[in-house]
C-alpha positions in Angstrom: 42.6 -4.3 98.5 39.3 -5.3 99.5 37.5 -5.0 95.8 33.9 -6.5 95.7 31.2 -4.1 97.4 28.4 -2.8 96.7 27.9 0.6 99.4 30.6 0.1 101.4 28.7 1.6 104.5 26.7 -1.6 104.2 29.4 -3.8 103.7 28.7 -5.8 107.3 24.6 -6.3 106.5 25.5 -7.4 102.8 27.7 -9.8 103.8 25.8 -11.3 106.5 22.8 -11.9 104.2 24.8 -13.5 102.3 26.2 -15.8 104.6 22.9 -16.3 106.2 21.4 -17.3 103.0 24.6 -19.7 102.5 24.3 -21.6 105.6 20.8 -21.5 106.9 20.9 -25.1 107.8 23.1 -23.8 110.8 22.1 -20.3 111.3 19.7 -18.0 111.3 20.1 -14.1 111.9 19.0 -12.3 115.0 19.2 -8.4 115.5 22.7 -8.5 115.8 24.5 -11.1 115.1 23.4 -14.9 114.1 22.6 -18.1 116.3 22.2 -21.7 115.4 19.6 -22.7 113.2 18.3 -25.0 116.3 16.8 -24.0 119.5 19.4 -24.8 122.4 18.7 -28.1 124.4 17.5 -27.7 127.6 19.8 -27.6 130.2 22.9 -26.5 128.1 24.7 -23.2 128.8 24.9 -21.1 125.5 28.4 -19.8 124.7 28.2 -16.4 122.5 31.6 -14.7 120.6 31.6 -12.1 118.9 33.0 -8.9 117.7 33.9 -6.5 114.4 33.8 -8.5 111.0 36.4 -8.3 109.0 37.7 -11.8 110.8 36.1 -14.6 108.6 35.6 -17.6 110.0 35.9 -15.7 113.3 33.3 -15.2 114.4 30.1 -16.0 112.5 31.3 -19.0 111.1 31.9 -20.8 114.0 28.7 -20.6 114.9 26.9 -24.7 115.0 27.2 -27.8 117.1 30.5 -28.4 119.2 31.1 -24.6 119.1 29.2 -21.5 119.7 26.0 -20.9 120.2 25.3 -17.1 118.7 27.8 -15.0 117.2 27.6 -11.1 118.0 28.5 -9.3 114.1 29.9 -5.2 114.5 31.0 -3.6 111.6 34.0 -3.6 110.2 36.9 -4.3 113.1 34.3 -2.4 115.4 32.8 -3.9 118.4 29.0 -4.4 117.9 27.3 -2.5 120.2 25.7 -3.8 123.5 22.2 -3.8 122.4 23.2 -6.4 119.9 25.4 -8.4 122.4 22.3 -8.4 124.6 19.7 -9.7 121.7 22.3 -12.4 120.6 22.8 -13.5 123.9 18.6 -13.5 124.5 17.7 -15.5 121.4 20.7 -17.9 122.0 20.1 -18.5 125.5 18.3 -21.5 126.6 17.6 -22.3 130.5 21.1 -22.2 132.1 22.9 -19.6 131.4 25.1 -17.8 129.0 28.8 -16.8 128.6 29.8 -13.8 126.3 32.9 -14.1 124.9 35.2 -11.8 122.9 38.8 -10.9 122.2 40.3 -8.5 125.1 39.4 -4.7 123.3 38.3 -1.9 124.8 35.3 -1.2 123.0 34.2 -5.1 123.3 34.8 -5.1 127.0 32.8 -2.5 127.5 29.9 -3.1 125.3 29.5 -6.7 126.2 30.0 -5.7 130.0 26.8 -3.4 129.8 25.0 -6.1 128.0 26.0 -8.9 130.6 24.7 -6.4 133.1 21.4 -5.8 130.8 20.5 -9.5 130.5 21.7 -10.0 134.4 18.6 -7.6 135.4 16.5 -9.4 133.0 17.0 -12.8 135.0 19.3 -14.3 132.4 22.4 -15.6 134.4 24.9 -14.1 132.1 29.1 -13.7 132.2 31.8 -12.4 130.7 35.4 -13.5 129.7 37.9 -11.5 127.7 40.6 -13.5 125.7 44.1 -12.1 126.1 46.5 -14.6 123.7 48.7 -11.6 122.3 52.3 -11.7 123.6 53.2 -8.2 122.3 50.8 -6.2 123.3 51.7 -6.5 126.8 54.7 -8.0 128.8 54.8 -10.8 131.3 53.2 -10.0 134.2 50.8 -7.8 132.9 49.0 -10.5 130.5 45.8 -9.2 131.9 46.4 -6.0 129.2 47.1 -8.4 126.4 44.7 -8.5 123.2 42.6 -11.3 122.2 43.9 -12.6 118.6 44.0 -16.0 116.8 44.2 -17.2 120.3 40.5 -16.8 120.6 39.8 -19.9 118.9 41.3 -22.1 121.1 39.6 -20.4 123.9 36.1 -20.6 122.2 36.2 -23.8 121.0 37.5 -25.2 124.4 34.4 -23.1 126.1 31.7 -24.4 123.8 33.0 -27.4 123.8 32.6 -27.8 127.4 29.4 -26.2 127.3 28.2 -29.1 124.6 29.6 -31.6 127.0 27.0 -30.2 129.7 29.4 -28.6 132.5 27.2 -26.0 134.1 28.2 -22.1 133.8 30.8 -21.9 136.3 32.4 -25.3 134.3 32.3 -23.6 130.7 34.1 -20.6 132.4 36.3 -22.2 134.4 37.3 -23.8 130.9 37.7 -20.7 129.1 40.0 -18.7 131.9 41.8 -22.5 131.8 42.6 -22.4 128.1 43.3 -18.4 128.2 46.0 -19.1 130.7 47.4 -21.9 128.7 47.2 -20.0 125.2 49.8 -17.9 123.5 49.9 -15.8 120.5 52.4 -13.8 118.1 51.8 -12.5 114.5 53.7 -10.5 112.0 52.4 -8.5 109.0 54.4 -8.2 105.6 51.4 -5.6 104.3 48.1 -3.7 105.7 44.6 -4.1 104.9 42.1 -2.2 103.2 38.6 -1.2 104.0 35.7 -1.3 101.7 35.6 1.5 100.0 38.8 3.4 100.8 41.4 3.9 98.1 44.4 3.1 100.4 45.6 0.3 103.3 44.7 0.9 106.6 48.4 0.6 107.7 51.2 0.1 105.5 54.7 -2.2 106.5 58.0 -1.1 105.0 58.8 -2.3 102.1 61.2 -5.8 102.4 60.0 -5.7 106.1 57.6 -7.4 108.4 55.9 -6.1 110.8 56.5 -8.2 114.4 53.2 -8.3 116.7 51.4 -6.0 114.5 47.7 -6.4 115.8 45.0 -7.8 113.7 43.3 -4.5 113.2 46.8 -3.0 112.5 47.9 -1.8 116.0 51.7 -1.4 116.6 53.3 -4.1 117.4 56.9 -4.4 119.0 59.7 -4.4 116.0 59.8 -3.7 112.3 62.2 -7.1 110.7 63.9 -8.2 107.4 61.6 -10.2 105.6 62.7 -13.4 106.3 62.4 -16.6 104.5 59.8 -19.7 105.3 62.4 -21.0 107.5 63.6 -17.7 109.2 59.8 -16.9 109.7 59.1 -20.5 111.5 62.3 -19.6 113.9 60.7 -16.0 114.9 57.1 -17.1 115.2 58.3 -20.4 117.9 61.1 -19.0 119.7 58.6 -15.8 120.5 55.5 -17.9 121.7 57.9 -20.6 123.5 59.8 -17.6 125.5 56.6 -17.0 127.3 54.8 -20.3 127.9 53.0 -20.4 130.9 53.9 -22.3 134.1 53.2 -25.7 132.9 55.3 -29.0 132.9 52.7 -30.4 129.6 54.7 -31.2 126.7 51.3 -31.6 124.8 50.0 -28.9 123.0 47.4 -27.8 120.0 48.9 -25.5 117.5 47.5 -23.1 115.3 49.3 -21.4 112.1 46.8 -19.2 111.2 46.7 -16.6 107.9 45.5 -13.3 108.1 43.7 -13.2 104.8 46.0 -12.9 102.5 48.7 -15.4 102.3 48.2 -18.6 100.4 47.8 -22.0 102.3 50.7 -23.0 99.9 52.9 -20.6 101.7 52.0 -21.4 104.7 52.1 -25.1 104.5 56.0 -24.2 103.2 56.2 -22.4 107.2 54.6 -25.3 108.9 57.0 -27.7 107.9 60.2 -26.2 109.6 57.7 -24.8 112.2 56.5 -28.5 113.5 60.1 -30.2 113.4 61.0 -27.1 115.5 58.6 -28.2 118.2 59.6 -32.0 118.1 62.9 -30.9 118.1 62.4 -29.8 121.2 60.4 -32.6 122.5 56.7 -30.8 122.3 53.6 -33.3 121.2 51.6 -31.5 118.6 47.8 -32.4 118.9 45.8 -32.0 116.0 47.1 -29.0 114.5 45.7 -26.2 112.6 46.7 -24.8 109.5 44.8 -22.6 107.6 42.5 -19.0 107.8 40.5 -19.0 111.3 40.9 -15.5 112.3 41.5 -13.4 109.5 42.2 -9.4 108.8 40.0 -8.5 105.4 43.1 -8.8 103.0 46.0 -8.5 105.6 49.3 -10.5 104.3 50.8 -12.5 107.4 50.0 -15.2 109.8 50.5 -16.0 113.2 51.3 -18.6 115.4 49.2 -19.7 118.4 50.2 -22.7 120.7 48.2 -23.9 123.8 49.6 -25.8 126.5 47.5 -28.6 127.0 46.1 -30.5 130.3 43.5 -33.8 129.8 40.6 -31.6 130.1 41.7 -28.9 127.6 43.0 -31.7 125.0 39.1 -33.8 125.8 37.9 -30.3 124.4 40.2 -28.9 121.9 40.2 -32.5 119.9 36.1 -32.7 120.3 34.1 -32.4 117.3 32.3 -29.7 115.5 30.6 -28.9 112.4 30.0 -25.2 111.8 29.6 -23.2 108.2 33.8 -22.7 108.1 35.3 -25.4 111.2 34.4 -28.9 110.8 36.3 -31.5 113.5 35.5 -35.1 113.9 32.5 -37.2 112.8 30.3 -37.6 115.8 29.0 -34.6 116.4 25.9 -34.8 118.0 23.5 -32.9 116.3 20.8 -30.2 117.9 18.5 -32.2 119.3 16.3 -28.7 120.0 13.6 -27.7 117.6 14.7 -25.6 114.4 14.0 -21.9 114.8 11.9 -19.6 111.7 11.6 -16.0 112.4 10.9 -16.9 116.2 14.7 -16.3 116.8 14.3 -12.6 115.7 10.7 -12.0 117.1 12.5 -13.3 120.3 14.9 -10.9 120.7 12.6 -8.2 119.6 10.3 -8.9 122.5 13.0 -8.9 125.3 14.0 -5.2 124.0 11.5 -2.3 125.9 11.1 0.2 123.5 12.1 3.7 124.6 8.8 5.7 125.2 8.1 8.9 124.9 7.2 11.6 127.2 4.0 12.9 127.0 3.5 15.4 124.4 5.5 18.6 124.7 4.2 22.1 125.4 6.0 25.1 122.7 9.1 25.1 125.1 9.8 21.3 125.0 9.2 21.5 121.3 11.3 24.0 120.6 14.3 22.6 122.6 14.0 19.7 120.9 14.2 21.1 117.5 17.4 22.7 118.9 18.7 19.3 120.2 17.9 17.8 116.3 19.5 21.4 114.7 22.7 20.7 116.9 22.9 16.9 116.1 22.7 17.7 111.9 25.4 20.2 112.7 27.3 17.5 114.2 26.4 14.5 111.7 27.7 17.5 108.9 31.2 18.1 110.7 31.5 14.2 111.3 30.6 13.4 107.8 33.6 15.6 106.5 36.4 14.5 109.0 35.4 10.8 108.4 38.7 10.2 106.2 41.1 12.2 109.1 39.7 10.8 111.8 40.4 7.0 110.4 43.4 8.3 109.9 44.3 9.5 113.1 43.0 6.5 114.3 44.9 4.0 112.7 48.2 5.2 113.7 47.9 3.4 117.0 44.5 1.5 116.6 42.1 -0.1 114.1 41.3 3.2 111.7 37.5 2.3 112.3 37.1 5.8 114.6 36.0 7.5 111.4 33.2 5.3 109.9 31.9 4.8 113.4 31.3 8.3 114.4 30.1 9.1 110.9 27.5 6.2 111.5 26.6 7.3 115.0 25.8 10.5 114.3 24.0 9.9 111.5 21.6 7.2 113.4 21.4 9.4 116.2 20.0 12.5 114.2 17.6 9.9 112.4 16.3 8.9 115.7 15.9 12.5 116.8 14.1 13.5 113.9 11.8 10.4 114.6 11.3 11.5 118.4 10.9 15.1 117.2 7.9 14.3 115.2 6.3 12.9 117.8 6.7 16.1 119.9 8.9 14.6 122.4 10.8 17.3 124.2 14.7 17.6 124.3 15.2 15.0 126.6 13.5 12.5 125.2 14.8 13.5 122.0 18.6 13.2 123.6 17.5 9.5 125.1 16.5 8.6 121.6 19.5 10.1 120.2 22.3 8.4 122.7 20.8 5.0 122.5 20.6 4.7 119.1 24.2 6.3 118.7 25.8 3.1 120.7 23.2 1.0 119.0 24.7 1.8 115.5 28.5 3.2 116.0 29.2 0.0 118.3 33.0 0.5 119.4 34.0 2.5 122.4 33.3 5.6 121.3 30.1 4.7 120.3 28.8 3.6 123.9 30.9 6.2 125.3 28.7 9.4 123.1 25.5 6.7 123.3 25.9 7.0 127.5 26.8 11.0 127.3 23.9 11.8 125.5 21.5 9.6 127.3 23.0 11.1 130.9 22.4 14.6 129.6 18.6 13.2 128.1 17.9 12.0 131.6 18.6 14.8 133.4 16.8 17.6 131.2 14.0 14.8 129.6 10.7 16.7 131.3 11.7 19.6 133.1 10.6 22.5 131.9 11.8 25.6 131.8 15.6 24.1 131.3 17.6 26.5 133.6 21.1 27.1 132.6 21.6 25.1 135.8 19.6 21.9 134.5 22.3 22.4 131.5 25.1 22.6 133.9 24.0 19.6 136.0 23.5 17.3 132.9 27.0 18.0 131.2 28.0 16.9 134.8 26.3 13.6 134.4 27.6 13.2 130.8 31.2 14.0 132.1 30.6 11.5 134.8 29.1 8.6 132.6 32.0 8.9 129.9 34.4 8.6 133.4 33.0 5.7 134.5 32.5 3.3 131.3 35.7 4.2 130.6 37.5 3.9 133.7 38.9 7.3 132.9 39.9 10.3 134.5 41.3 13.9 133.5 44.9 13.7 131.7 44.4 10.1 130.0 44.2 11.4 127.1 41.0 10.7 126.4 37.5 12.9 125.1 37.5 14.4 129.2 40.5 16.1 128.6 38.1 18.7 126.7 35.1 17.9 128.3 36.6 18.9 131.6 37.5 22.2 131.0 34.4 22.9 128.2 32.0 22.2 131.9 34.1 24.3 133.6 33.6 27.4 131.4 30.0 26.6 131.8 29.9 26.5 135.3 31.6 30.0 135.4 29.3 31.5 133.2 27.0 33.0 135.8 23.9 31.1 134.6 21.0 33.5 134.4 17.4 32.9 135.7 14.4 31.2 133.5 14.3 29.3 130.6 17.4 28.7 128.9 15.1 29.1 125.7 15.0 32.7 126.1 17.5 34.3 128.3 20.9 34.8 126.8 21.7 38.1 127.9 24.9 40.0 126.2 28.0 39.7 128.1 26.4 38.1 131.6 25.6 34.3 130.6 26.0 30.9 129.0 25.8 32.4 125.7 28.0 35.2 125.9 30.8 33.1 128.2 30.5 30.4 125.2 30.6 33.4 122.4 33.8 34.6 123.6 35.4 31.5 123.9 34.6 30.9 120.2 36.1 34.1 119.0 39.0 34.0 121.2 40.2 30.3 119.6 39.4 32.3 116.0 41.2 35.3 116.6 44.3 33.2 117.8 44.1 30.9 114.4 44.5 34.4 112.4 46.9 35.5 114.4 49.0 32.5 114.6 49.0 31.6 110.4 49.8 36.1 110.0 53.1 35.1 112.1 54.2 32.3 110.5 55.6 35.1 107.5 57.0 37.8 109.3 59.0 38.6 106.1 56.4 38.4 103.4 53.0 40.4 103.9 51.6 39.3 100.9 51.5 35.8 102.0 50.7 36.6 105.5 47.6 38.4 104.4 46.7 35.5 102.4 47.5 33.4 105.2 45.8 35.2 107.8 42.6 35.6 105.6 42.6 31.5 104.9 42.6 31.2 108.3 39.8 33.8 109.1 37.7 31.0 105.9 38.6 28.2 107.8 36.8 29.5 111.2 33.9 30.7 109.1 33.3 27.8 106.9 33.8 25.0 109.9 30.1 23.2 109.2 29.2 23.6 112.9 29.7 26.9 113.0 28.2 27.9 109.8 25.3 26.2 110.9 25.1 28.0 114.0 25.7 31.4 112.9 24.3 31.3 109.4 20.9 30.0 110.2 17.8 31.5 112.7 17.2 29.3 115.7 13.7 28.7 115.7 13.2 29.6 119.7 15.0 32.9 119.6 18.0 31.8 120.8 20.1 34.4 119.9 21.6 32.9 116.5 21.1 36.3 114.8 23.2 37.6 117.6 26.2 35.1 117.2 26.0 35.9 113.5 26.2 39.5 113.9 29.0 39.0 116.7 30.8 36.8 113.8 30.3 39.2 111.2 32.0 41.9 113.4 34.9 39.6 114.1 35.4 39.2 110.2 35.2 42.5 109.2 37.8 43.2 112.2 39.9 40.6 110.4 40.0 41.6 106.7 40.1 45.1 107.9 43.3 44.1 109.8 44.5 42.2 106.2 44.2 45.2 104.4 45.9 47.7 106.9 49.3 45.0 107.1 49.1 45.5 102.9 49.0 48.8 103.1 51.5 49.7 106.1 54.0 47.3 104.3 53.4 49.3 101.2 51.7 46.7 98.8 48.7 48.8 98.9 47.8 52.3 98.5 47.2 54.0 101.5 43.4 55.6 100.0 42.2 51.8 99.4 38.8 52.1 100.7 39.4 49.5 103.7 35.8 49.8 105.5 34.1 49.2 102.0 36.5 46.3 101.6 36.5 44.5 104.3 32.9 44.8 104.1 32.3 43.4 100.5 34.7 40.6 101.7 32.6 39.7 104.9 29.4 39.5 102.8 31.1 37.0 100.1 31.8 34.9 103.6 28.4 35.1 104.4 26.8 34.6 101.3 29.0 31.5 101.4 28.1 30.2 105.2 24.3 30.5 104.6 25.0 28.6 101.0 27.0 26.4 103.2 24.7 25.9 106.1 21.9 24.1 103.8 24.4 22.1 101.5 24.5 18.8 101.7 28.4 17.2 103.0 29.4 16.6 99.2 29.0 20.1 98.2 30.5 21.9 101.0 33.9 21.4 100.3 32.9 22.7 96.7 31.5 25.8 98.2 34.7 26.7 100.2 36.7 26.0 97.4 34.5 28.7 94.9 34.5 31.2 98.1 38.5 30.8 98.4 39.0 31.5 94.8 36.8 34.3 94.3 38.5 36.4 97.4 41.9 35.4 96.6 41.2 36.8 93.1 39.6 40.0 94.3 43.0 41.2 96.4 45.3 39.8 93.9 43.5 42.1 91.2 43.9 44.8 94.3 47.0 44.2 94.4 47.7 44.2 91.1 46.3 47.7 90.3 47.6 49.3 93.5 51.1 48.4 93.9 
């Protein structure tokens, strides 16, 4: 368990002052990331890695001469975003060129794609290469889908080390697509990892098992194993990686036993020695091997093996030297000869960045959309804020558990940045622009470019028209549809975020938008609001209904059930936000409310009636004055709710639950 912390939603920016602090005779930090301490010699293409933390000494402490250049730093296993890949890159780069590089994930692909494009329109001949190493994520023949483990060091270090040796841009890749091909990877788990902060592993392994190509976030891998011995372990790990060498006649290759953070370099010096008369045996020349932590998983127990097939020019660059803060080959390392950076490195990348500006000041409409467009993001930032733990959860079944923390970070950014623009009266546009980039700015990972981009696509289209038709609306959830589709090469059915926002457009464009401002014209029963109302109480009415059914037997529990049910719809933090509290533009709030407050009544009125026609209650209990005492204590409740802070919410259900239960349990008790 990962123990020492101090807020664990700072985790990444503590421990990268510390390291900076550490090892500031070879780096210094950038917004981002980090980049050597010395400017880069003229002439010499800069090489830039990166990715989550959580992988230490990948990737920030490879960072000095022989190696890489800059280091891109996300957040725990999360891809930085591509802001930061872009202001590494800038302050790293010198006159000829740059190569990001990362580990083959979605969210790294994509982010450091957008940034390569970024810098490319800023004149910085920039490129991308993704490092796919990891046998069992994908079969032969489709290694292009393979992730990017331990592997990545040998592809890094071959890259910069070219880069050091002066090839041009087109050398250093050629290099790293050279050493990709040649590289192989496969890992195995005997127990998960935990995240600062959390009370429980990320992913768990059976006990007495191993896990067999478990990712180094925890992804799936391909088998769960008897744990073996040293010796058993040494046969698994070679046999695996030498099934699917490349197409290569070498018989030289660089090895790499590499722990994942928590097994001891005792145990896995005790692997290594079966593991290397393994190779001789079969007549494989091991060049300066590896063994030790390189790319780690916080406190993951487990290794993995890495073997690349060697050629003269890949050996020239694998055995060169380097001294970084954590990887030190060789003596002769040339030193920087560039001058040493001070805060020039940061005020560098500062510069290159064009700050988003503002529209001109808003009239009352702009104003007032835009304090709906901050309203709506607290209402989301709320939500996200209580399903942080479930959505890790959900998320770590197939991938990297981060899903949770990121969204909870996103949102939160993004409503501080719309507050910011909404004090300076920017309209809801410019409040959504605001909002979207500084939502991939902070979440980093894939879904954090892929809400950054929505939001920004939706900003763009409504940011200064005034008065926002319903069709403006319609048009811009288009373009956010259409920006999620195309960073992420997505489409209907994937299973992916479109699968809802497909149909949500849809119901918008049936609506039968109604003239004006979108402000002010919601009429009952004819538009966006009303199509949107319905849907809403439609989904509600089918949760009663479907928790009533589940005890056809038992009306007690069914009205219990049923009235739980009817809770959950009203205490969901979006929608108590929305129905509970005015909209400051008359938008018809007061009306949802109402509308909910019918619907609940309906409910408990429907309770009561089950009770009595199964003969629990008398038939003379006062049903109307009930159900009506019950739908005040919910609303009581959702305004309470509404202006709680996230830690007190769950309280505030909990004394609303009680209190109702108790009511038709003493009901009960003096009516049967």
């Amino acid at each position: 368990m990962t123990k020492l912390f101090d807020d664990p939603a700072r985790f990444t920016e503590d421990m990268l002052a510390g390291f900076l602090d550490a090892n500031a005779s070879y780096v210094v930090g950038v917004p981002g990331g980090v980049v050597r301490a010395r400017e880069t010699a003229q002439g010499k293409v800069a090489v830039v890695i990166g990715g989550g933390s959580g992988h230490y000494p990948a990737f920030c402490g490879t960072v000095g001469t022989g190696f890489a250049d800059g280091a891109v730093v996300g957040n725990i296993f999360t891809s930085p975003s591509a802001e930061d890949a872009a202001s590494v890159a800038r302050a790293a780069h010198g006159d000829a060129g740059v190569l990001l590089t990362t580990g083959n994930y979605a969210g790294d692909v994509m982010n450091f794609g957008l940034a390569v494009t970024q810098l490319r329109s800023e004149g910085i001949d920039a490129h991308y290469f993704a490092v796919t190493d990891d046998i069992a994520s994908a079969p032969k023949g489709e290694e292009a889908k393979r992730r990017g483990i331990a592997g990545d060091f040998t592809v890094f270090k071959c890259a910069s080390a070219a880069a050091e040796d002066g090839l041009d841009l087109a050398g250093v890749i050629r290099v790293a697509e050279a050493a990709n091909a040649a590289t192989r990877t496969l890992g195995v788990a005997f127990d998960g990892c935990t995240l600062p902060g959390a009370d429980h592993p990320l992913f768990t392994v059976p006990d007495n098992q191993m896990g067999v190509g478990l990712g180094i976030h925890g992804e799936p891998g391909v088998a769960d194993e008897p744990m073996p011995s040293a010796a058993d372990l040494a046969v698994t790990l070679v046999d695996g990686v030498l099934d699917d060498r490349p197409a290569t006649a070498s018989k030289r290759i660089a090895v790499i036993l590499n722990g994942l953070g928590r097994t001891k370099y005792e145990e896995l010096f005790v692997v290594w020695g079966t593991m290397a008369r393994l190779l001789r045996e079969r007549d494989y020349e091991i060049v300066e091997p590896e063994v030790g932590e390189l790319v780690t998983s916080l406190d993951m127990a487990g290794c993995s093996l890495t073997v690349m097939w060697l050629d003269d020019e890949l050996e020239k660059y694998w055995t060169a030297p380097a001294d970084t803060p954590a990887y030190r080959k060789g003596v002769a390392a040339r030193p920087d000869s560039g001058a040493r950076r001070g805060d020039t490195a940061t005020d560098a990348a500062d510069a290159a960045v064009v700050t988003p500006h503002l529209a001109e000041l808003a009239d009352d409409d702009g104003r007032s959309g835009g304090a709906l467009v901050a309203r709506a993001l607290d209402a989301m930032a709320a939500m996200l804020a209580d399903a942080e733990d479930e959505l890790g959860r959900i998320d770590a079944v197939a991938g990297d558990g981060d899903h949770g923390r990121g969204m909870v970070r996103g949102s939160h950014a993004a409503l501080r940045a719309a507050e910011t623009a909404q004090a300076r009266d920017a309209d809801c546009g410019e409040i959504l622009l605001a909002a979207g980039r500084t939502w991939a700015a902070e979440a980093g990972g894939t879904s954090g470019i892929l809400w950054g981009a929505g939001l920004e696509a939706l900003g763009k289209r409504l940011s200064g028209l005034l008065p926002i038709t319903p069709e403006h609306l319609c048009a811009g959830m288009r373009d956010v549809y259409g920006a999620v589709a195309r960073l992420g090469h997505a489409e209907r059915g994937d299973k992916t975020m479109l699968d809802a926002l497909g149909p949500f457009n849809e119901v918008l464009e049936k609506s039968g938008a109604p003239r004006g401002s979108v402000y002010h014209h919601f009429p009952d029963k004819h538009g966006l609001f009303a199509a949107v109302l319905d849907q809403y109480n439609e989904a509600a009415q089918q949760q009663v209904y479907d928790a009533i059914s589940k005890h056809p037997t038992d009306p007690w529990q069914a009205a219990l059930a049923g009235l739980q049910a009817t809770l959950n719809v009203c205490m969901d933090p979006v929608a108590a936000r929305l129905i509970y509290i005015e909209g400051p533009v008359g938008l018809g709030w007061s009306r949802w409310r109402d509308s909910e407050e019918h619907y609940t009544r309906r409910n408990i009125r429907l309770l009561l009636q089950a009770l009595i026609d199964a003969g629990v209650y008398r038939d003379d209990i006062p049903i109307e004055a009930m159900a009506q005492l019950v739908t005040g204590m919910i609303t009581h409740a959702g305004i309470a709710l509404a202006d709680a802070p996230a830690r007190k919410r769950k309280q505030i259900r909990n004394e609303l639950q009680t209190g109702i239960h108790q009511l038709m349990a003493g009901l009960q008790k003096r009516t049967k």
